[in-house]
C-alpha positions as CSV (number, residue, x, y, z in Angstrom):
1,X,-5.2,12.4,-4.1
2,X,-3.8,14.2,-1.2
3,X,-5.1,11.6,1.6
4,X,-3.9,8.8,-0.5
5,X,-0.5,10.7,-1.0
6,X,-0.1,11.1,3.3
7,X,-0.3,6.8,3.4
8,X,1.9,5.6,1.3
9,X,4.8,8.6,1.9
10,X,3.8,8.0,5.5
11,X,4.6,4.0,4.7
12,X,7.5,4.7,2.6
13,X,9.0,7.0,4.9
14,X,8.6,4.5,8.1
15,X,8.8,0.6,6.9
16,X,10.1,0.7,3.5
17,X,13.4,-0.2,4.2
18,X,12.2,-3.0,6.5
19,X,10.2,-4.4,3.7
20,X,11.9,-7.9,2.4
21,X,13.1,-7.0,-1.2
22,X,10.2,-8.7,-2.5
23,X,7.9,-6.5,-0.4
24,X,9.6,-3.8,-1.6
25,X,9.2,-4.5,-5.1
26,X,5.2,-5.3,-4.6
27,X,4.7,-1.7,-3.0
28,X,6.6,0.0,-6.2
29,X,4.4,-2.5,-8.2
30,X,1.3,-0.9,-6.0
31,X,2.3,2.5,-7.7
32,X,0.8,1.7,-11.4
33,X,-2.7,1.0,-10.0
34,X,-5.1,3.6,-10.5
35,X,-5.1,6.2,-7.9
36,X,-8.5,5.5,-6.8
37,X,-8.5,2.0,-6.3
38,X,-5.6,2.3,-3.6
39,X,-7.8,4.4,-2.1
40,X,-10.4,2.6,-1.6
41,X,-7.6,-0.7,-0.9
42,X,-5.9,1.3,1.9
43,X,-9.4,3.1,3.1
44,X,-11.2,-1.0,3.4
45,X,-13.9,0.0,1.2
46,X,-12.2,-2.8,-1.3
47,X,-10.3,-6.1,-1.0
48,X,-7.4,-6.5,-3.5
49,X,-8.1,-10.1,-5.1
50,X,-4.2,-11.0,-5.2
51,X,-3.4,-12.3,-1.9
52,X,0.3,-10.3,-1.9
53,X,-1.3,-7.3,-2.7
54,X,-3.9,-7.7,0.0
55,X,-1.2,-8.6,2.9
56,X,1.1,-5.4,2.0
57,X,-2.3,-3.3,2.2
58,X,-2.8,-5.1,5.5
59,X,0.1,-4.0,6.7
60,X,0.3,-0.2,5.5
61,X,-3.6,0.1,7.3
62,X,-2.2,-1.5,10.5
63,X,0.7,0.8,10.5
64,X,-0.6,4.1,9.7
């Protein structure tokens, strides 16, 4: 998904490296997840359940 591709290269390219080491780690864990469902994570239209998860999301929508 070409919009979904623009986020998180977007993200990777600007706050990766400031991400704590864990943080880092949860956003390469946010890569196995079904294309779709980050989508509609990053997008609003769903809240991730695992509070982590949901405060990295946060965080990529805020700074995009």
């Amino acid at each position: 998904m070409l919009e979904l591709d623009y986020v998180l290269i977007d993200f990777l390219d600007q706050h990766f490296t400031t991400l704590s080491l864990e943080d880092q780690r949860l956003f390469v864990r946010l890569l196995d997840f079904e294309d779709q469902l980050l989508l509609d994570w990053v997008m609003g239209n769903v809240v991730p359940s695992d509070p982590d998860i949901r405060r990295l999301i946060s965080l990529m929508r805020t700074s995009s």
